[in-house]
C-alpha positions as CSV (number, residue, x, y, z in Angstrom):
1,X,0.0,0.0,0.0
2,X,0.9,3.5,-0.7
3,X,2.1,5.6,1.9
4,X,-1.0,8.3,2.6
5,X,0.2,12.3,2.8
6,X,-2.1,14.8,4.0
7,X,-1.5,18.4,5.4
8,X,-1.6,19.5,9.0
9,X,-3.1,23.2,8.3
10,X,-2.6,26.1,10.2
11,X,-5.2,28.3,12.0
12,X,-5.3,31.4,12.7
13,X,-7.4,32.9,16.1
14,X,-9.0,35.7,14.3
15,X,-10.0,37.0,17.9
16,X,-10.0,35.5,21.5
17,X,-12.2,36.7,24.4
18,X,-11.7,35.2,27.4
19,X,-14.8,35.3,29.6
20,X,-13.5,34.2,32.9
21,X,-11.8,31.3,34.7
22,X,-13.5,28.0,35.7
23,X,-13.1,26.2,39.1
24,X,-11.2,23.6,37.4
25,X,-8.5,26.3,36.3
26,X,-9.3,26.2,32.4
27,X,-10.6,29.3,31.0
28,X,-14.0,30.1,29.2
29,X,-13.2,31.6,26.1
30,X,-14.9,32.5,22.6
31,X,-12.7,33.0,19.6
32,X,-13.0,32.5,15.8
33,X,-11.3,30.0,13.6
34,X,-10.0,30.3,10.0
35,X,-7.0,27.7,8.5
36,X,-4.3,28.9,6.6
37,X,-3.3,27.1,3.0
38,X,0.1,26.5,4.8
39,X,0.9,24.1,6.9
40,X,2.9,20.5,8.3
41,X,2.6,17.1,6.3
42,X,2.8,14.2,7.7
43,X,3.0,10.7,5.5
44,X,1.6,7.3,6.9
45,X,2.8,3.9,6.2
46,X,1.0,0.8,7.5
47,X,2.9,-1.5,9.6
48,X,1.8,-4.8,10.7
49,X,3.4,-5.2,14.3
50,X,1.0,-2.3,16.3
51,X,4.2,-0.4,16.5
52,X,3.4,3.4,15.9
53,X,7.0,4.5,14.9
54,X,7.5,8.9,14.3
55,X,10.4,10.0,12.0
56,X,11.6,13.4,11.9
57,X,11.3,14.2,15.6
58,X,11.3,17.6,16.8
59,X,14.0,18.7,19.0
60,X,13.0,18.3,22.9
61,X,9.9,16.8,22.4
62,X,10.2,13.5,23.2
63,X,8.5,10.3,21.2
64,X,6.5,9.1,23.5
65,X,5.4,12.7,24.7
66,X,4.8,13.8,20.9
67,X,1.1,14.8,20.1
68,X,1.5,12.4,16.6
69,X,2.1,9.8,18.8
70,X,0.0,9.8,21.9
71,X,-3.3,10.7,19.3
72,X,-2.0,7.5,17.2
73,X,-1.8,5.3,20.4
74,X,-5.2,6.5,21.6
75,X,-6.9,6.0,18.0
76,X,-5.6,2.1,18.5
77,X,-7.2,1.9,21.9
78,X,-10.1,3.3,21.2
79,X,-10.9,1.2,18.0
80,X,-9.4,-2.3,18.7
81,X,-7.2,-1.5,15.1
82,X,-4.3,-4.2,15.4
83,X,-2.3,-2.1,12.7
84,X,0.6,0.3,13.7
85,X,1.9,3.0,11.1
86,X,5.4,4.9,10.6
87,X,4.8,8.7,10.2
88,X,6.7,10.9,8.6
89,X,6.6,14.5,9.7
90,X,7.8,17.9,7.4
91,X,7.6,20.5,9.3
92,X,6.5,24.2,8.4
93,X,5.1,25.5,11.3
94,X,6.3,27.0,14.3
95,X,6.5,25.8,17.8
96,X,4.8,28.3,20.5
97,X,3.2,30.1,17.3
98,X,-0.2,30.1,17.9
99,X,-1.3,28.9,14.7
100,X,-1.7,25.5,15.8
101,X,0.8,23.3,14.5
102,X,0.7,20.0,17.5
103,X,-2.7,20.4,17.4
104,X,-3.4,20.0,13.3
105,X,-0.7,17.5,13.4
106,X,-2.7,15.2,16.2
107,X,-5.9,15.9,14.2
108,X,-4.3,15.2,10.8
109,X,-2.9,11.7,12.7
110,X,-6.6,11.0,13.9
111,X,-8.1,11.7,10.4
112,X,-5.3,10.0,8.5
113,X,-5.0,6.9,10.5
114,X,-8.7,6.8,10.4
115,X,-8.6,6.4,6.7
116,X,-5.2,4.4,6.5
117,X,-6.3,1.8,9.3
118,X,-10.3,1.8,8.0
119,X,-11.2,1.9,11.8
120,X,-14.4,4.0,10.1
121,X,-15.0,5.7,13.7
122,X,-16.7,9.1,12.4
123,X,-15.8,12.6,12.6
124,X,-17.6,13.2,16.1
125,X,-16.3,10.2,17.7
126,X,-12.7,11.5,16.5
127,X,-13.6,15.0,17.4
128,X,-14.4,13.9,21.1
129,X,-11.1,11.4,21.2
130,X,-8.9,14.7,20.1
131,X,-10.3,17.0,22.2
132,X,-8.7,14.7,25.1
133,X,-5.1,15.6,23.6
134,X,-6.0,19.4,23.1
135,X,-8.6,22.3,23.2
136,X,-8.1,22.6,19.5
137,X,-7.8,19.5,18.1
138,X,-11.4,19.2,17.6
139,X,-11.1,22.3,15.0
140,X,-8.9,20.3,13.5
141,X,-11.1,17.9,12.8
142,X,-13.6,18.9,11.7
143,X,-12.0,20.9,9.3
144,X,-14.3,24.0,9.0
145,X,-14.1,27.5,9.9
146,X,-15.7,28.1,13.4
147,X,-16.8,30.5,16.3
148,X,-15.9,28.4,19.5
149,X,-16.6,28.6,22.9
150,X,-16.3,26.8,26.2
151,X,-12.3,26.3,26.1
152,X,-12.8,25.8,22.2
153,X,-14.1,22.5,22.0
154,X,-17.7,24.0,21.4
155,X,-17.7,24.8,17.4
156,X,-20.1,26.7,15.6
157,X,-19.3,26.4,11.4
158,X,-19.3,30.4,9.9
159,X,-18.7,31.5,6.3
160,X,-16.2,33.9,6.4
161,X,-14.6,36.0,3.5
162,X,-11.2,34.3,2.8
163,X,-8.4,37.1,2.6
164,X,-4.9,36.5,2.0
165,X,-2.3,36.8,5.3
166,X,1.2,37.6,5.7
167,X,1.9,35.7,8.7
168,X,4.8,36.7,11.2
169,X,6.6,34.6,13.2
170,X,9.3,35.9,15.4
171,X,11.3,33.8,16.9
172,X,10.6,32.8,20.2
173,X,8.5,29.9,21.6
174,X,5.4,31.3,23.9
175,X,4.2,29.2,26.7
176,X,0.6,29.0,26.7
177,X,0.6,28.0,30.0
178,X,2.7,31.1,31.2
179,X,-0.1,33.2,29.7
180,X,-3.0,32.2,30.9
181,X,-1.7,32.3,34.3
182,X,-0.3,35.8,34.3
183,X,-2.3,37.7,36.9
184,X,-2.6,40.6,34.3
185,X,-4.7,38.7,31.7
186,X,-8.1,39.9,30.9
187,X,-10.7,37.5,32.5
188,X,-13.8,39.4,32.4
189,X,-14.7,40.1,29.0
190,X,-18.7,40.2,27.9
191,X,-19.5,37.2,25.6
192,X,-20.8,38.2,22.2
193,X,-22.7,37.1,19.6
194,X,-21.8,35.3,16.0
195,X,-23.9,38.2,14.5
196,X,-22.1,41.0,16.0
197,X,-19.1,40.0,16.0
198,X,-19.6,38.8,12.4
199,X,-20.3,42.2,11.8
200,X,-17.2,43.4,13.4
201,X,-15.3,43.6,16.3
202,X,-13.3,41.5,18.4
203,X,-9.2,41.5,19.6
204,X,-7.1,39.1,21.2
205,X,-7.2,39.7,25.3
206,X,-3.8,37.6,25.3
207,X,-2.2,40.2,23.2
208,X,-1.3,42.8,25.7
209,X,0.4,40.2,28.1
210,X,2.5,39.0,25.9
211,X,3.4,42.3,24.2
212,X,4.6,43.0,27.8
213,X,6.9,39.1,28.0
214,X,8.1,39.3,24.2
215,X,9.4,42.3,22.6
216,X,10.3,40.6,19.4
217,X,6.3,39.8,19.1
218,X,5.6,42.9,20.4
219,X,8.1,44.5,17.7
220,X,6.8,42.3,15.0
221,X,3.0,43.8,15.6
222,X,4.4,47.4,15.5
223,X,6.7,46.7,12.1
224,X,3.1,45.2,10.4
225,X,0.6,48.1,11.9
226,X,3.1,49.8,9.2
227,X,1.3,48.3,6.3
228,X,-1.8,47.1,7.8
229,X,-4.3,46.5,10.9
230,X,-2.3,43.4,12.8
231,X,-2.9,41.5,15.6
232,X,-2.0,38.1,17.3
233,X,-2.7,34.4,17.2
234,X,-4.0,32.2,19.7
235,X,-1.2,33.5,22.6
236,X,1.2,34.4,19.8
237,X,4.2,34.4,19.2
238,X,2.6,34.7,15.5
239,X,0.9,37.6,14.7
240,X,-0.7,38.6,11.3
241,X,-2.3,41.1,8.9
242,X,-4.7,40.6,5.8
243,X,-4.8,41.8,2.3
244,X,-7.5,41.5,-0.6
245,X,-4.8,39.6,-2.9
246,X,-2.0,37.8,-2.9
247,X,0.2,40.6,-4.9
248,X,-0.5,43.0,-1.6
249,X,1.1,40.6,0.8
250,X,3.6,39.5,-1.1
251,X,4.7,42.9,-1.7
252,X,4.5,43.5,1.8
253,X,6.0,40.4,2.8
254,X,9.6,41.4,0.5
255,X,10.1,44.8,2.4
256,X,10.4,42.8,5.7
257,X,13.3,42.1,7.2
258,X,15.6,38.9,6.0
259,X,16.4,37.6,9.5
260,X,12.8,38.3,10.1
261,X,10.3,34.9,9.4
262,X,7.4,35.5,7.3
263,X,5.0,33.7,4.8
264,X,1.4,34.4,3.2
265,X,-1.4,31.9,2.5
266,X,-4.8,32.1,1.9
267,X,-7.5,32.3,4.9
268,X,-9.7,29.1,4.3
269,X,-13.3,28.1,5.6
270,X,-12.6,24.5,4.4
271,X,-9.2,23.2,5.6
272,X,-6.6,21.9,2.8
273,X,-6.4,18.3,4.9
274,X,-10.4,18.1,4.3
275,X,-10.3,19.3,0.7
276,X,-7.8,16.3,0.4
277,X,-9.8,14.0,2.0
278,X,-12.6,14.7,0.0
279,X,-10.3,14.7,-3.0
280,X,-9.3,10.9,-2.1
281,X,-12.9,9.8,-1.5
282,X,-14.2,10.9,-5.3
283,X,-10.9,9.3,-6.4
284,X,-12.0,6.0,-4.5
285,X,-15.5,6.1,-5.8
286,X,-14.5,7.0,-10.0
């Protein structure tokens, strides 16, 4: 059999209210969802010893501890599938960006052993399994542009307009952790509506704290308000403007600084891992 590739999108948090702080120490949230035509790619062999073996490991993260291979190990428990896999893992996207890159790749894992293994388990069953390895897996898996609340595993699907973004990523590694237990966040903002804030509105109340820990994110939004509105990711460190076409950003994107990292893809409402998928599926049926 063919080994299977699919891409591990990113995401961009195009705002992210926190409401307030639950007794179990999670935070109620609402922010808004939209992938990025850029992303991680992960390739999956079949193996027929159970052994779930990852290649191309990233520095410090352990094997065991990798999100690829914990949401592997769990897909076997949870279906009973004998079969093991080798993964092989290019990646594109940061580390501590904010655009999502453990969390597509344990979604991507989920959905592409699902197909590779024929365990047939569904997209809410796998959207419940990955929401057990991260608050944004679920996005992930289902694929589809979406207001969320609770701490993001409650998904509302939203049409949005897809602009293009120059993405910044400076480079430093945030702790999400360290964020959302900095005394100074913002924990008591109102909850809104799809409708309004459809209609405009929204920032990212993690944004001012870690302005205030990074000042290469922190210089990174003040070079891009230069050109355009910008604003963080998730808790950063990547932040990000849009433009109407991809001749703006790229323009944009050539007067920034060399030692600086930067990219521009397309804002999606259908991510490129399930465009693929559905491109295997008519290729299976022909």
């Amino acid at each position: 059999m063919q080994p299977l590739t699919l891409p591990a999108p990113g995401k961009l948090n195009l705002m992210l209210h926190i409401l307030g702080r639950r007794a179990d120490g999670y935070h109620e949230l609402q922010t808004l969802f939209q992938f990025i035509d850029h992303g991680d790619e992960l390739s999956f062999s079949l193996r027929d010893d159970g052994q779930i073996r990852l290649h191309g490991d990233l520095p410090g993260v352990e094997h065991d501890s990798n999100l690829i291979v914990r949401a592997a190990r769990l897909l076997q428990r949870e279906s009973g599938c004998p079969w093991g896999a080798d993964i092989q893992l290019i990646k594109r996207l940061p580390m501590g960006g904010g655009i999502g890159g453990g969390s597509s790749d344990a979604a991507t894992t989920l959905l592409g052993l699902d197909h590779l293994w024929q365990t047939r388990l569904g997209e809410d069953r796998l959207a419940s399994i990955g929401l057990s390895l991260g608050a944004d897996v679920p996005v992930f898996v289902r694929g589809r542009a979406a207001f969320a609340e609770g701490v993001g595993e409650r998904l509302q699907p939203v049409e949005l307009s897809e602009p293009w973004f120059l993405v910044i990523a400076p480079q430093v590694s945030v702790s999400t952790a360290e964020i959302f237990s900095d005394p100074e966040l913002t924990r008591n903002t109102p909850a809104i509506t799809v409708r309004s804030l459809l209609a405009g509105g929204g920032r990212n109340d993690c944004q001012p704290v870690v302005e205030r820990r990074y000042p290469e994110v922190r210089n990174a939004l003040s070079l891009l308000n230069k050109f355009v509105p910008a604003r963080m990711t998730g808790t950063g460190a990547c932040v990000f403007g849009s433009f109407p076409n991809k001749g703006e950003a790229d323009t944009v994107c050539r007067q920034l600084p060399a030692d600086l990292p930067a990219f521009v893809a397309q804002g999606r409402n259908i991510s490129m891992l399930h465009r693929r998928l559905a491109q295997l599926a008519q290729e299976v049926n022909v």
